[in-house]
Backbone as JSON, one array per atom type, in Angstrom:
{
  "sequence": "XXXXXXXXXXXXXXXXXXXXXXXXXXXXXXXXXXXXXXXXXXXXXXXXXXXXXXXXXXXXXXXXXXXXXXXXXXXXXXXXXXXXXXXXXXXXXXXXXXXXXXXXXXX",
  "N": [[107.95, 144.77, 71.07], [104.69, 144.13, 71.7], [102.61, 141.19, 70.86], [99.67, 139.74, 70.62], [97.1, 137.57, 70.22], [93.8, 136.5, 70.05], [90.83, 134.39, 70.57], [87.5, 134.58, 69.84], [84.81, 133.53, 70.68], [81.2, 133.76, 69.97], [77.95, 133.97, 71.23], [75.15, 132.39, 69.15], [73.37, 134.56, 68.92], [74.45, 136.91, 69.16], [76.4, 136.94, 67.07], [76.23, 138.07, 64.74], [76.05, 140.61, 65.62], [78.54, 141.48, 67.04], [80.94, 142.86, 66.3], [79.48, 145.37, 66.08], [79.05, 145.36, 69.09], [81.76, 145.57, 70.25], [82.68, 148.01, 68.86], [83.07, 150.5, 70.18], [84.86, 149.78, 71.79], [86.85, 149.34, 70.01], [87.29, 151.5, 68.66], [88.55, 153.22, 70.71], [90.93, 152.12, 71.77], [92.54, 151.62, 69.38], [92.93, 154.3, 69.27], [94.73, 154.9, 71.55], [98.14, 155.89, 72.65], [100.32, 154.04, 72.45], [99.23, 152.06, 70.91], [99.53, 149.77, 68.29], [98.27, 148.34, 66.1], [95.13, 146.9, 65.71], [93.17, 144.51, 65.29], [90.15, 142.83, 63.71], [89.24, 139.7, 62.38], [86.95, 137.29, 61.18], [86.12, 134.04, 61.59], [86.7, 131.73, 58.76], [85.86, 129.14, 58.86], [84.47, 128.86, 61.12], [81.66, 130.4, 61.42], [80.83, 131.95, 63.83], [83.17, 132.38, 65.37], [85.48, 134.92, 66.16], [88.67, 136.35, 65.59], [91.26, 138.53, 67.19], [93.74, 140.57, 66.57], [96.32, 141.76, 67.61], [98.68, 144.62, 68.74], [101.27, 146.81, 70.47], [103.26, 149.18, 71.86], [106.46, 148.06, 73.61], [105.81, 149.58, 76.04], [103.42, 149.92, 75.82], [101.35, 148.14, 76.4], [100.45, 147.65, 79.15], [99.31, 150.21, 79.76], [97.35, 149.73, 78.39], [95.42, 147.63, 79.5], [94.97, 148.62, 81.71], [93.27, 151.04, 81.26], [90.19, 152.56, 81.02], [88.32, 151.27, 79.3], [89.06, 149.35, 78.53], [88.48, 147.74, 80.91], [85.9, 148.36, 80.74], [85.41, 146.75, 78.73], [85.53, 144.42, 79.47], [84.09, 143.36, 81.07], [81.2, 144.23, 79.49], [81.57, 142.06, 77.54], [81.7, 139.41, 77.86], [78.97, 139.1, 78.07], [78.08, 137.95, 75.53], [79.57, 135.84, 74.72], [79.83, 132.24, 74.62], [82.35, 130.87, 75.09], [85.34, 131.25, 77.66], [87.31, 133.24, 76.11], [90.77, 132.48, 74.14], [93.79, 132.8, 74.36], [96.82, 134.25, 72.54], [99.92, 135.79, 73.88], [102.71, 137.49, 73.64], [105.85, 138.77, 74.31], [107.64, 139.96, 71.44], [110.27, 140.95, 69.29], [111.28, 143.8, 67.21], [108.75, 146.22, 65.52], [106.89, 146.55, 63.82], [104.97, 145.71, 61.26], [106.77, 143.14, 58.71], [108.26, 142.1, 55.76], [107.2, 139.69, 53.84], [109.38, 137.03, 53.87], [110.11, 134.79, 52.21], [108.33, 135.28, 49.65], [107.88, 137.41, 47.01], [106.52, 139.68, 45.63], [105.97, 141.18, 42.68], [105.63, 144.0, 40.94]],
  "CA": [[106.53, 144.98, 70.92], [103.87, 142.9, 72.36], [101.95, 140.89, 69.51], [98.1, 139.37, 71.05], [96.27, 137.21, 69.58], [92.78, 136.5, 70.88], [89.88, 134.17, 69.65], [86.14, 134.86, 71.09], [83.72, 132.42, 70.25], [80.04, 134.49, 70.27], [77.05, 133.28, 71.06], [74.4, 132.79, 68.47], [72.22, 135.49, 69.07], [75.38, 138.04, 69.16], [77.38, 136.53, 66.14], [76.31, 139.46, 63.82], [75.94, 142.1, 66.28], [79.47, 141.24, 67.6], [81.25, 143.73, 65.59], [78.81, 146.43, 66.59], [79.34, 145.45, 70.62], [83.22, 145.89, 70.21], [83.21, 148.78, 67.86], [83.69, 151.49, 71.48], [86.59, 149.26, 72.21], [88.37, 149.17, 69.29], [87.97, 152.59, 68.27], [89.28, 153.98, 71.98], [92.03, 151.13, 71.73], [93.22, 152.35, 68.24], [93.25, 155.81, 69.73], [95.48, 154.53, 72.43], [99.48, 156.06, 71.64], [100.9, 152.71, 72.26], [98.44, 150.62, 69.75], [100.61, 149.74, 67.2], [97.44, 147.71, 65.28], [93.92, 146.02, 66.62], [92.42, 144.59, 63.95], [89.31, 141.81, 63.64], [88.91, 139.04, 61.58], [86.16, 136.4, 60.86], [86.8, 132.35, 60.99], [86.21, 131.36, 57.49], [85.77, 127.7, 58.84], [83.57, 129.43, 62.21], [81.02, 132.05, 61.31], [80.76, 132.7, 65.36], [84.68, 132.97, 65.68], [86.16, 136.12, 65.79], [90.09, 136.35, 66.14], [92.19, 139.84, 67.47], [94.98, 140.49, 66.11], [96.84, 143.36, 68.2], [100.19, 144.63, 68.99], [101.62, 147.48, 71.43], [105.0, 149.28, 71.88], [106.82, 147.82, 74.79], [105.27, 150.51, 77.28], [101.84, 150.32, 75.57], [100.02, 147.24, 76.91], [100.16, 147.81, 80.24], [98.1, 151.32, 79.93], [95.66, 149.38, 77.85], [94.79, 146.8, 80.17], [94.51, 149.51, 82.91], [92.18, 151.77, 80.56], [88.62, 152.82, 81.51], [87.62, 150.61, 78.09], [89.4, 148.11, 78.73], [87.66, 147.31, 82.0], [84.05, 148.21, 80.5], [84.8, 145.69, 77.42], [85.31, 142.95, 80.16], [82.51, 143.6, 82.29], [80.21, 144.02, 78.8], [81.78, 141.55, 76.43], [81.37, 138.02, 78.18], [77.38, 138.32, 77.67], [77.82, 137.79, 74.31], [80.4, 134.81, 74.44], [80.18, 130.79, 74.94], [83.13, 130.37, 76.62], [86.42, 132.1, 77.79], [88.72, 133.4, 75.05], [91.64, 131.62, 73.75], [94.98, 134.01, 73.98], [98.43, 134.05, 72.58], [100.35, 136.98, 74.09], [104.24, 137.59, 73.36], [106.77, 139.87, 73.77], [108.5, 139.91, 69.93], [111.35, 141.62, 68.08], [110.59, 144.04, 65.96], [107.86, 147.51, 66.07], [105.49, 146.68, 63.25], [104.71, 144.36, 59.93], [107.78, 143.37, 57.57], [107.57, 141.83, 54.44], [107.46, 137.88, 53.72], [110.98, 137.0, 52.47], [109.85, 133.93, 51.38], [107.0, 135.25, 48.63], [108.18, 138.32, 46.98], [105.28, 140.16, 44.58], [106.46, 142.2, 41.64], [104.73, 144.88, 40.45]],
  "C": [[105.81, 143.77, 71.48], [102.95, 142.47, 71.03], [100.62, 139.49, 70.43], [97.52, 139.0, 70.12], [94.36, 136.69, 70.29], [91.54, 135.7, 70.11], [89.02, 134.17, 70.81], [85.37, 133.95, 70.11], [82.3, 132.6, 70.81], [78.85, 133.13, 70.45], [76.12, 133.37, 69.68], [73.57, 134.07, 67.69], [72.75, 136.45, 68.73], [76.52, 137.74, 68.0], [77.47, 137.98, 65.06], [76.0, 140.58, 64.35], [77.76, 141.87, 67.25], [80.47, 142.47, 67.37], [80.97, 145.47, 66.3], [79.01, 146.43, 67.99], [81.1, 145.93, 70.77], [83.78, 147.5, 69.29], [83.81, 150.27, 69.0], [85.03, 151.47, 71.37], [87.31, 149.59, 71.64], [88.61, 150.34, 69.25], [89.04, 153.56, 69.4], [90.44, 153.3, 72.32], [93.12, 151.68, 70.51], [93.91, 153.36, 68.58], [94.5, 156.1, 70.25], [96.99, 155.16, 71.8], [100.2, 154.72, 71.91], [100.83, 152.06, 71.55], [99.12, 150.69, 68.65], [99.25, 148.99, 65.7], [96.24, 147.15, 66.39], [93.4, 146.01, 65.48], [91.38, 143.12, 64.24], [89.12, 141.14, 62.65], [87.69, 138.06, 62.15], [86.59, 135.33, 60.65], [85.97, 132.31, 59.93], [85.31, 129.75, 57.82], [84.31, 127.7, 60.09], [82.59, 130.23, 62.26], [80.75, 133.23, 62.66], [81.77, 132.94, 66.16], [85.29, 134.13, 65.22], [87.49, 136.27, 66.75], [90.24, 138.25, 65.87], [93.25, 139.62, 67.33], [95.63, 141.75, 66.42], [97.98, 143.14, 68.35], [100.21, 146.59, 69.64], [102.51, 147.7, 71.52], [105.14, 148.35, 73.42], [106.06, 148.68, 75.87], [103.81, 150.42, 77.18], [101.04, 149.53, 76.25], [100.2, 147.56, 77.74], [99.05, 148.72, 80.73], [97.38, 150.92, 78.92], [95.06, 148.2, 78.54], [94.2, 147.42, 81.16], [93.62, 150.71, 82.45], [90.68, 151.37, 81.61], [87.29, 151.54, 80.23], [88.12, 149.64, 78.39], [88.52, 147.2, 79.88], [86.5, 147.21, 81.51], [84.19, 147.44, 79.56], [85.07, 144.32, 78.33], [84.56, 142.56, 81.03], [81.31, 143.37, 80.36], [80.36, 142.33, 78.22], [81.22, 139.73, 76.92], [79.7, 137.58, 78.27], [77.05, 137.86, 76.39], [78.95, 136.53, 73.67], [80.17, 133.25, 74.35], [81.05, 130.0, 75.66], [84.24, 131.37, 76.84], [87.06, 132.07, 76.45], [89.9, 132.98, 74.97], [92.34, 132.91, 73.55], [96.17, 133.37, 73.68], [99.25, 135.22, 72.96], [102.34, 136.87, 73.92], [104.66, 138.52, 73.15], [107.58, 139.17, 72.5], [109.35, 140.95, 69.81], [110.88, 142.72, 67.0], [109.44, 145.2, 66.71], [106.84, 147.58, 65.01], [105.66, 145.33, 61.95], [106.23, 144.59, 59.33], [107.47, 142.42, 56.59], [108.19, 140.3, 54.02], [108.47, 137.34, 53.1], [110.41, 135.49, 52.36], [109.02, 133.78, 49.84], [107.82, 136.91, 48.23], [107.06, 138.53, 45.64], [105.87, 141.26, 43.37], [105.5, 142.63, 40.87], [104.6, 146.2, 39.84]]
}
């Protein structure tokens, strides 16, 4: 699986409409049969950082970089940024979440 990480660092103006500019993407990304997850978080420490947290079967990223959305969220998305996005991309082991063997929760 491929496991993407991604931080965007908005401008001001677009910090709380950020959400709302990406919401196309994600949902036609989700859609995607490859997308294994795309999910958004909020820096606690950043209020204008927003990290992606995605993942893809082996076959999947490729037909989501070459998507019709994919292209229009990189043509829209950089008016609403500060600077280029910060990526971690990796092929990993493994086809979805497993469970923290260090912390185990009983319940």
């Amino acid at each position: 699986m491929y496991l993407i990480v991604v931080k965007f660092k908005t401008k001001p103006e677009w910090t709380d409409r950020w959400l709302d500019l990406v919401d196309d993407f994600t949902k036609a990304t989700r859609a995607e049969p490859g997308n294994l997850w795309f999910e958004w978080s909020r820096s606690v420490e950043d209020p204008s950082e927003f990290v992606l947290v995605e993942a893809f079967t082996d076959d999947g990223a490729e037909p989501h970089v070459s998507s019709d959305h994919f292209a229009k969220a990189m043509k829209e998305l950089p008016q609403a940024l500060e600077s280029t996005p910060k990526i971690v991309s990796r092929q990993v082991e493994g086809d979805g979440w497993g469970e923290m063997g260090e912390m185990k929760v009983e319940g």
